[in-house]
N, C-alpha and C positions, 0 to 999 in steps of 0.2 A: 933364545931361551923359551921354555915350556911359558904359556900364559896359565895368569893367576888368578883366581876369583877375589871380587873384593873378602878386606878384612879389616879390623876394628878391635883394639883390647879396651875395657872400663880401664879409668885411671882410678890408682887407689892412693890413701891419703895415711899412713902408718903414723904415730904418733905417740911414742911409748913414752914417756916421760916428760915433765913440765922444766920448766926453766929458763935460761937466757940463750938464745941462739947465737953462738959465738962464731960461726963459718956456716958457708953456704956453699953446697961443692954442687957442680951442673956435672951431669954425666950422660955421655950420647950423641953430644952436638957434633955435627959434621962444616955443616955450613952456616948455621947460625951460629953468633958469637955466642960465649956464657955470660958476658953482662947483658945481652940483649935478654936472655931467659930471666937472668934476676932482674931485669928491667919490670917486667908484667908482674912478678909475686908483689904481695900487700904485704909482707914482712921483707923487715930486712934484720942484716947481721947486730946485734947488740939489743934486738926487739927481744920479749917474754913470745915464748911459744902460744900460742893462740889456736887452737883448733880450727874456730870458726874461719880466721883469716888464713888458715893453710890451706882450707879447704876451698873457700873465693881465689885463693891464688889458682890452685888448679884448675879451676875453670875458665881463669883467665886466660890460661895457658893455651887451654881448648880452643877457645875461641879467637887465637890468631889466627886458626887454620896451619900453623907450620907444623905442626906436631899430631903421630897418627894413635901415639899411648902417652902417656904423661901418669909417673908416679911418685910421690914424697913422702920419704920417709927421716927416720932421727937413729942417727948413731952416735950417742952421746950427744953431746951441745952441738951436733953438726947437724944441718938439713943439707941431707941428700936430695936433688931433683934428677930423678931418669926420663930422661926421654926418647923419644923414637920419632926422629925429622921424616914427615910425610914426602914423597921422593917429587925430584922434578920434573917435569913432563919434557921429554926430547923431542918426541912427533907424534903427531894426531894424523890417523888414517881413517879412511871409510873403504869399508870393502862390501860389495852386492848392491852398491845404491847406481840406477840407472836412470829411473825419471828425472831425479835430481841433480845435480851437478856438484861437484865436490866446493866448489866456490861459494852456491848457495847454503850447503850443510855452515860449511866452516862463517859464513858471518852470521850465523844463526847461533852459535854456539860461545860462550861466553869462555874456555877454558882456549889457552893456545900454549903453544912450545914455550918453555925456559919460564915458566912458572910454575906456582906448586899444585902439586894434586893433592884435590882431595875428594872422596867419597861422594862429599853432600853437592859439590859442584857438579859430579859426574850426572851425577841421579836429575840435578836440575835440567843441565844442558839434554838429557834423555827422552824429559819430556817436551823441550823446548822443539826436539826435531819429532817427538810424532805427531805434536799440532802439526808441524812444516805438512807434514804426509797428510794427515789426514785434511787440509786444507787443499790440497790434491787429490781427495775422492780416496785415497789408499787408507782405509780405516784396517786391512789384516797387515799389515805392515807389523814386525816385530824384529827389533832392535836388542844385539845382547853386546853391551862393552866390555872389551878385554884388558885385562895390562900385560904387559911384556915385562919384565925384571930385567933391566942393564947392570953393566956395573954403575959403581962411584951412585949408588941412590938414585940412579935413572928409569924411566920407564918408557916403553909407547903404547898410547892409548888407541887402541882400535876398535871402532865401533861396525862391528857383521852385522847387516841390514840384509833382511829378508823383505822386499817390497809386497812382495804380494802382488794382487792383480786390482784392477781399480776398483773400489765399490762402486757398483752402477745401480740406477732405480729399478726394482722389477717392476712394481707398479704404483701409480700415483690413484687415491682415493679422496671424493667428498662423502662428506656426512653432512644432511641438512641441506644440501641446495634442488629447492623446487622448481625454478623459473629455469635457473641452464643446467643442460646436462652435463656431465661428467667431461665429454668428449670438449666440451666449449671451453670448461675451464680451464681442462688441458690446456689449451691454444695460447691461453692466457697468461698461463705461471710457465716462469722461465726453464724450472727445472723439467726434464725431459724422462719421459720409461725409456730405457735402452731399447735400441732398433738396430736391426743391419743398415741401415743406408743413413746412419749417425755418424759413422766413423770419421767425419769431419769436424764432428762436433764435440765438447768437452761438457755441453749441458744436460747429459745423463749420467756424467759421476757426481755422486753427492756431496752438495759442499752446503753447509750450515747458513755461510752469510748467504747466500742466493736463495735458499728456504726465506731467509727474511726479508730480500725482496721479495719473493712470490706474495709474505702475505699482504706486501701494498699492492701488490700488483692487483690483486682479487679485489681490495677494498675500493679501490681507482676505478675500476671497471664496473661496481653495482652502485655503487655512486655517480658514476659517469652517464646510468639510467636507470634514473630513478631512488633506489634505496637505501634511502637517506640512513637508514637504523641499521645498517649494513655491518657484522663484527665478526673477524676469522678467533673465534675461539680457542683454535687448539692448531697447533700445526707439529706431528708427533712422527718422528723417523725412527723406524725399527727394524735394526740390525737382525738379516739371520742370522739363525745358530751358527752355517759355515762361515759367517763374516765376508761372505762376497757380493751380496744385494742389499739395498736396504726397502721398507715399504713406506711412502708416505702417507699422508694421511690428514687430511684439513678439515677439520669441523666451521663449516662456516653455519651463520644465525642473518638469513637476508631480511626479514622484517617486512614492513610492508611498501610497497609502491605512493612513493607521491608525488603529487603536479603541485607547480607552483601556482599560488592564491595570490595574496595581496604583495604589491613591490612596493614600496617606501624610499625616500629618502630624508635621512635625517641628517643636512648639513647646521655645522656647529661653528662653523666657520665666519667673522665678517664680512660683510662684505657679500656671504656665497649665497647664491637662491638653487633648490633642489633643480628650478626649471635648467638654470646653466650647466646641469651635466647628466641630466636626464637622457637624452641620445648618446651619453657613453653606454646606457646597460645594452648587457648583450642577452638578457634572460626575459620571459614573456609570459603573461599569465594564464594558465591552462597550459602549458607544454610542461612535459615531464622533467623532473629535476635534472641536473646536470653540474657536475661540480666545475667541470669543466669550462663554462659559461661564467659560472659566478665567479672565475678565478680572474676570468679575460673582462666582467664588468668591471673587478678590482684595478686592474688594472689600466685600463678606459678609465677611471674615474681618475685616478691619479696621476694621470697624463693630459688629464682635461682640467682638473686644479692646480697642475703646476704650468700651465700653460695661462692660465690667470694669478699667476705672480704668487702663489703659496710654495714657497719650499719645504716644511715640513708637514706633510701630510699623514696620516692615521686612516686609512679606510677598513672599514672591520662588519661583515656582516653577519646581522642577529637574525639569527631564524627559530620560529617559534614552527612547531608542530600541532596542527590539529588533527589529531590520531582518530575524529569521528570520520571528518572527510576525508582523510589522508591528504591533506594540503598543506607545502609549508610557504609560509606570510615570511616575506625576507626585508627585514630592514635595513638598508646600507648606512650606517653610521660614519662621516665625515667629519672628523675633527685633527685640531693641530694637535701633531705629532711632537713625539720627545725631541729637542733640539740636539740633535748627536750625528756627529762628522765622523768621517772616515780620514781613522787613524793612518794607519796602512792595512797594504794586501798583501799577507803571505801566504807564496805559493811552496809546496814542497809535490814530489813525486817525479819530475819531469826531468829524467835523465838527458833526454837529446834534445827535446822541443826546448827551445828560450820562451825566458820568461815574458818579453816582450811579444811574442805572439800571442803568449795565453792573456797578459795585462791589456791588450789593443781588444780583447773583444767585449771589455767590461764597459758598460755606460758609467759607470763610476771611477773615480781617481781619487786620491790623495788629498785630503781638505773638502772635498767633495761633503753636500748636507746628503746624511743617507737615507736611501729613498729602496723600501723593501722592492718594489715592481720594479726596480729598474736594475735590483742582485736579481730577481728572478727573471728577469730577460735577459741580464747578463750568462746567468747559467744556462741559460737555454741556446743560447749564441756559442759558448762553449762546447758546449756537445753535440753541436750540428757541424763543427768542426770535422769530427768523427776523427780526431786524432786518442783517442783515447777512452780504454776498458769502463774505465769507472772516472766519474767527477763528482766532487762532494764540494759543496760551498757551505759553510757558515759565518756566520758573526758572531764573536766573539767581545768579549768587556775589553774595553780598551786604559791605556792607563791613567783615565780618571772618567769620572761618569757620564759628561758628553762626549765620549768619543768611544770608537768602537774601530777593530778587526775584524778585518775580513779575510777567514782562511780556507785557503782553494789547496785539494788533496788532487789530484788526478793518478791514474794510473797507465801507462803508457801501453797502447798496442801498433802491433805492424801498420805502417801505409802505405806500402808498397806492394803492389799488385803485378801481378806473371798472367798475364790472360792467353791461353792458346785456342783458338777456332779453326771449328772445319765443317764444311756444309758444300751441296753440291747445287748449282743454278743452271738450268737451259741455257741462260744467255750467255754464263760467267765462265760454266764450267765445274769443274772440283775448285774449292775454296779452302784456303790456308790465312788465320792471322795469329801472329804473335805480337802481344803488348805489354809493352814494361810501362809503368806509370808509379812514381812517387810522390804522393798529395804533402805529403811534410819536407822535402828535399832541406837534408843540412840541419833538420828541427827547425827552419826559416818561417812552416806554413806555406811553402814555394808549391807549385805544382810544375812538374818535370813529367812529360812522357813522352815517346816512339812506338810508332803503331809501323808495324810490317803486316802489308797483305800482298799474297799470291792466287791468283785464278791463272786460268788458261788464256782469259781474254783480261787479266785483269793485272796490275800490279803496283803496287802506293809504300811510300813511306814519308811517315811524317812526323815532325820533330816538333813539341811544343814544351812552352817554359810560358810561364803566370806568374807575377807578383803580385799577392793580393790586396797587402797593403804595399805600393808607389810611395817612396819620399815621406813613409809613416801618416799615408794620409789614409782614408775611406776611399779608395779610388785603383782601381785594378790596372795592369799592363802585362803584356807579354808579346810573345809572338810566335808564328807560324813557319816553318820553314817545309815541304811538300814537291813531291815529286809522282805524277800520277802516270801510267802507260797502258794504254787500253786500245782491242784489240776489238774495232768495230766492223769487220768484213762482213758479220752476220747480219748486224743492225741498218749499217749504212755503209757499206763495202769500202772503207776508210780504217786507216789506222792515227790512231793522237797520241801527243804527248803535252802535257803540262809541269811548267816547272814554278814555282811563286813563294816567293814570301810577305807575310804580310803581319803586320803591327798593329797591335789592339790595345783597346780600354776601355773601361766602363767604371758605372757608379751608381750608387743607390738614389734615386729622390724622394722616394718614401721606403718603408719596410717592405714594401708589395712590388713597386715600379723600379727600374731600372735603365738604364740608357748605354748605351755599345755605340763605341766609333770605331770603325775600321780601317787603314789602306792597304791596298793589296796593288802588288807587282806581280805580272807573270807573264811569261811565256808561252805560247800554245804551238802547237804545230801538228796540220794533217799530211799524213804521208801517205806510199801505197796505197791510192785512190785506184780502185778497180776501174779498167777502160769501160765498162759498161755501166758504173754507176751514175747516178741521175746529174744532171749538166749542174745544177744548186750544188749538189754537192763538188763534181769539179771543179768550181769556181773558188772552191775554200781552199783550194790545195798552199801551202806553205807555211810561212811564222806569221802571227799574228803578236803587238805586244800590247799588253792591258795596264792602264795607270789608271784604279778606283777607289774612288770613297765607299765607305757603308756607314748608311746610320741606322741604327736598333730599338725600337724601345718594347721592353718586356714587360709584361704585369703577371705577375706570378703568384697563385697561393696556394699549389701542391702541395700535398701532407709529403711527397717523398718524386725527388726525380728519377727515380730507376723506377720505379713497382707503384705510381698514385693508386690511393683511392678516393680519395674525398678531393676536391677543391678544382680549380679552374686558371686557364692561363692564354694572354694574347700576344702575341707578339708582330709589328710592321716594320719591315724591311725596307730600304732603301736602296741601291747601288749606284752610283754612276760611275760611268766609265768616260773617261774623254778627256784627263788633266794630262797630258801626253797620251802617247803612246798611241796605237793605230787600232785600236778599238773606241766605239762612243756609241753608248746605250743608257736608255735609263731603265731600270729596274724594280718593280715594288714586288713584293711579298706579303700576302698576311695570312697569319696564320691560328686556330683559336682553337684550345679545347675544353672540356669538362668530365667529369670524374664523379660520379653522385651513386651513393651508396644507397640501395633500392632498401636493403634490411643488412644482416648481420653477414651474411655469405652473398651478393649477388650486386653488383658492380653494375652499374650503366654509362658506357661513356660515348662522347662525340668528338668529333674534330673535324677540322677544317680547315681549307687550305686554297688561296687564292693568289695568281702571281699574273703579272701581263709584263711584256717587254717592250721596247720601241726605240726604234733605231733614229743618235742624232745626227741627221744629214748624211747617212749613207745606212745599208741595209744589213740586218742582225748576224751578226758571225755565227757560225754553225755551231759551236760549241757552247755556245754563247745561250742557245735558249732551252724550251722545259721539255725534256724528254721522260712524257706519264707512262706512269705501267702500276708496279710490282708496290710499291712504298707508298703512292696514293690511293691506287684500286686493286685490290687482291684479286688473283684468276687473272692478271694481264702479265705479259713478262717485261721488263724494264723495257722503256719505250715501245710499250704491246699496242697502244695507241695510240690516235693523232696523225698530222699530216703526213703523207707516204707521195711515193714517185709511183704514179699507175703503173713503169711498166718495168722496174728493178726491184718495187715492193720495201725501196730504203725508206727508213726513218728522216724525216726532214726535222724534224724539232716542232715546237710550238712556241706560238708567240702569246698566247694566255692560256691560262688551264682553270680549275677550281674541282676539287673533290671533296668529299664527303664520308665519313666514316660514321658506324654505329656499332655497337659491339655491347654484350651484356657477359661478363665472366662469372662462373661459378665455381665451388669447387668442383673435383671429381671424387670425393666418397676417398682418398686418400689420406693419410694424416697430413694435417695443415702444414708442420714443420717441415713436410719433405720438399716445400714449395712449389706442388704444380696446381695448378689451375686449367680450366677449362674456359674456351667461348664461342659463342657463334656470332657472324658479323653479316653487316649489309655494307657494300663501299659503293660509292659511285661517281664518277665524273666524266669531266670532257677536255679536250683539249683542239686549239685551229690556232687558224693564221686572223692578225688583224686586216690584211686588206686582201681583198678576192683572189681566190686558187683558180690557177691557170687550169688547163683541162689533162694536160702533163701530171695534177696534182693532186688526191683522193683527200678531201678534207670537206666533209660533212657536221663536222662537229655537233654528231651526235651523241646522244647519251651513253653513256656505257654504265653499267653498274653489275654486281655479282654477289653472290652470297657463301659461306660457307664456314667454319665449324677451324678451332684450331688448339692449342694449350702452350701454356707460359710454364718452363721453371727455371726456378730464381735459383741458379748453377752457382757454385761456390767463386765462377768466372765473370758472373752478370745473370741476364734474362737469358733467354735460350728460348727464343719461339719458334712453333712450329704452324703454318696455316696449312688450311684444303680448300682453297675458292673457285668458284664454280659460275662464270659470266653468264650471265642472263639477259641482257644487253648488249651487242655486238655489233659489228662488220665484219663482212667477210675478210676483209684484209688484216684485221686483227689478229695479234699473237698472242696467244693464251698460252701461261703458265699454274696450271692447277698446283703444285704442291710446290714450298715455300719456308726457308729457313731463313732464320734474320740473327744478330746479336744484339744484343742491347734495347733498349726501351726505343721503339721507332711508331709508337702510335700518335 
């Protein structure tokens, strides 16, 4: 049947004559009963005619929604009711909707099959889905609902969606900011000006709540140096006329710059002297404000007064402005806090993830005395999870006034990663990897991955699984299963195979340290040993089997393990080999870097890297030690240096090494969001043998070191670096590899 446009009659109320209402006749009804109609009138049969209450009745009528006219009139002592039953809905369609899914419309919308329709629903549920759209960037998006006419008072409603095209930013503007330019803010605020090489990204369609983060995001960042009077005034999005762009527009008011003056502490506490937690502050007098200090003194203090036996703590700091100097005087004010427990914690959003993953990362539980610093490091431990879009914590009144709610929104995204690589190596060859990795496996918080890689000389797969909480403790496990086959005729005119599994663990001892225990099984074996390769190396020819321990300990305080900028990390390696099997060595490793932000664009980092081996009661398997090149000193090619056979030119391995890196990254004058970066670097090391080379043996273990120029971008896959190094310290026997592809963060 032809569709119909909505329609609508006023109900009228006829009333020609006064009297006793002796009969009530209902006329119209289909599906509803007629004592159900006389149910809602305010008269009944044997009542005096009443205008006013005729009139309340019809409205009553209205307002069940069953009816789409309603009229009453008097034919003699009879009230007549006519009505017209609003029909009932068969099926709800969407036609032209593609962003969205018909599953999404439909639990957005409040009207469904085999109930009644009416008008004022329709109109509602209308606007219910062009929020839906426009909360997806689609503000031209225009929606016209239809009805169909069946028989027996039936309809189907279909709603023709025209989506439109997304609304993108044309451009992003401040007004009022003197200290950074336009371009900085940019970097800053999430929302993005549409680009070609965004196409991966959803943060140049405009979406309203992410304008509201931008404007913490701005207030976080002139606060974070410096200005303290810091206020986004205005943050104003306007549609053009064709409704396909929008222009933003943020008036911010930055104020003026100030250092901190006088620090204080005013404990209120028994028992408490300012001296006993004075080495918590992390802020200092004469350096520029930072909110970000004063947040981390709060909570120093509060881990330093519960750590002297106060459970309900209060830390609150008062800062006065002196607007002559621009300095602000900060008093940290320490006093008992309100006595109030945690009620419970409810979580909602988390369709796959369990609740128990998201509950274990909370320093707080159930009965728990509540302690603000310890929800805000819980949140923080939450979203470093990186299981999820969005996470919202609050506290909420609980059901009586010492106790309180704690309620966690999150919003779930993918964690499962598809990585594909290809890059080309002198030593390797052409290069191929594919990597499937699941950080959330099952919603457990498990970590699931398989890394396949293919070279010419090169070929690996390897299967690993993590539990991060073990037995629901703080205490990690998993394991390693690995298969390597490598194609060394070039290096050392041998070909290997390795085959090993091996069982891990670890755990925290503080927030920063860490500790890893290792054992590993494996299998080695050198084959196709060229008849002219060096006599060291014939001797290695066949299986070798390894039974080792590792121990670990890590100090970590990176702002980010893919991409640092700030912060620093060590880590001392262990190995022995020798608990069975036909390998025994011991092994140490250390290894340290840093990360130190010169100013706002320009990176300085170092690292270093030191390992020695030593064979127990018999002498170091060939696979077994450090073959330097490519990964410690750029310009060499993996095993480009160290001891060699004077007269096959094979790599023999090293039994110590230590290198040295320096590197400053900048930008390149690109927008920040496309993630490349620039740098230049100096690397340098050495590698030999611990006891004297024979004259068969070319090991001088001199310096080697090289220079040169490279760029980083942060690929939707990982890092993607590319170097150009250029040795400046050699041997003739050295093998140089000037140009240099890597995956992942290997500095």
């Amino acid at each position: 049947m032809a569709a119909e446009p909505f329609s609508a009659r006023a109900g009228q109320v006829e009333i020609t004559q006064a009297g006793v209402i002796e009969r009530i006749d209902v006329n119209g009804v289909q599906r509803v009963e007629p004592g159900t109609v006389k149910s809602y009138l305010l008269v009944r049969e044997g009542d005096s005619f009443d205008p006013l209450r005729v009139d309340r009745s019809l409205k009553s009528l209205f307002a069940t929604g069953l009816f789409a006219d309603v009229s009453i009139n008097t034919q003699g002592s009879t009230l007549i009711v006519n009505v017209v039953e609003n029909p009932v809905i068969n099926r709800i369609a969407f036609e032209g909707n593609r962003a969205l899914e018909d599953e999404t419309l439909e639990a957005e919308i409040s009207l469904r099959p085999r109930i009644i329709y009416t008008r004022t629903k329709v109109q509602d549920d209308l606007k219910r889905i062009l929020t839906l759209y426009r909360r997806q960037g689609r503000f031209a998006v225009s929606i016209e609902p239809k009805v169909i006419q069946l028989p027996q008072n039936r309809i189907d409603l279909a709603f023709e969606i025209d989506e439109g095209e997304p609304t993108t930013i044309r451009s992003i503007r401040f007004v009022g900011n003197r200290q950074f330019s336009d371009r900085k803010l940019r970097s800053i605020v999430r929302t993005k000006e549409t680009a070609w090489y965004r196409f991966l990204s959803s943060n140049d369609i405009y979406d309203p709540d992410r304008l509201t983060l931008d404007r913490e995001l701005l207030r976080q960042h002139y606060l974070s140096d410096g200005y303290a009077d810091f206020r986004v005034t205005s943050a104003i999005a306007e549609l053009t006329p064709d409704q396909k762009d929008f222009f933003i527009t943020f008036g911010v008011n930055e104020g003026k710059r100030y250092k901190i003056g006088k620090i204080d502490i005013d404990a209120k506490l028994r028992d408490l002297k300012a001296k006993d937690i004075t080495g918590a502050l992390k802020v200092e007098t004469g350096e520029w404000y930072d909110i970000r200090d004063v947040d981390k003194s709060i909570d120093e203090i509060v881990a330093r007064v519960g750590e002297l036996g106060y459970a309900f703590v209060d830390v609150r700091p008062r800062i006065k402005r002196d607007r002559k100097t621009h300095q602000l005087n900060i008093t940290f004010q320490v006093k008992e806090g309100p006595r109030v427990f945690v009620e419970r914690i409810d979580i909602s959003g988390n369709v796959r993830t369990l609740d128990k993953v998201i509950r274990r990362e909370f320093e707080l539980v159930e009965g728990d005395a509540f302690n603000s610093a310890k929800l805000r490091r819980s949140n923080n431990r939450l979203r470093r999870l990186d299981f999820f879009e969005k996470v919202t914590v609050d506290k909420i009144p609980g059901s009586s006034p010492d106790k309180t709610v704690i309620k966690v929104e999150v919003e779930e995204k993918s964690t499962g990663t598809i990585s594909l690589g290809a890059g080309f190596s002198s030593s390797l060859g052409p290069i191929g990897e594919v990597s499937l990795i699941e950080r959330n496996f099952l919603g457990r918080g498990q970590n699931l991955g398989v890394t396949f890689s293919l070279a010419a000389a090169r070929s690996e797969i390897d299967l690993s699984f993590t539990e991060p909480y073990f037995l629901n403790r703080d205490v990690s496990a998993g394991f390693d299963v690995f298969h390597v086959r490598q194609d060394l005729q070039a290096l050392s005119s041998i070909d290997s195979n390795r085959t090993g599994f091996r069982i891990r663990t670890g755990y925290r001892v503080t927030p920063d340290l860490s500790q890893r225990w290792a054992y590993l099984i494996k299998r080695a074996s050198i084959t196709n040993v060229d008849s002219g390769a060096a006599q060291l190396v014939k001797d290695q020819e066949g299986k070798a089997f390894t039974s080792q321990i590792s121990h670990k300990l890590i100090y970590d305080t990176l702002d980010s393990k893919l991409d640092p900028t700030e912060g620093y990390t060590a880590s001392f390696l262990t190995d022995l080999a020798g608990l069975g099997g036909s390998v025994r060595h011991l092994r140490n490793t250390i290894r340290a870097g840093l990360h130190h932000p010169i100013n706002e664009d320009l990176i300085f980092s170092v690292g270093s890297k030191v390992g020695y081996i030593v064979g127990l009661g018999e002498d170091i398997k060939f696979l077994e030690r450090y073959f330097v090149g490519d990964t410690e000193v750029r310009g060499f090619e993996s095993s480009g240096f160290g001891p060699r056979d004077s007269a096959t030119n094979d790599a023999l391995g090293a039994e110590w090494m230590y290198s040295t890196k320096f590197q400053l990254s900048f930008p390149l004058g690109l927008p920040e969001d496309l993630g490349i970066r620039g740098r230049i670097f100096t690397d340098l090391g050495s590698a030999g043998k611990l006891s004297p080379s024979n004259s068969d043996v070319q090991d001088d273990a001199s310096l080697r070191m090289s220079a040169g120029f490279g760029m980083t971008w942060r690929s939707p896959m990982g890092p993607l670096g590319m170097d150009a190094g250029f040795p400046i310290l050699k041997e003739s026997y050295d093998k140089e590899e000037v140009f240099q592809i890597n995956f992942g963060a290997r500095f």
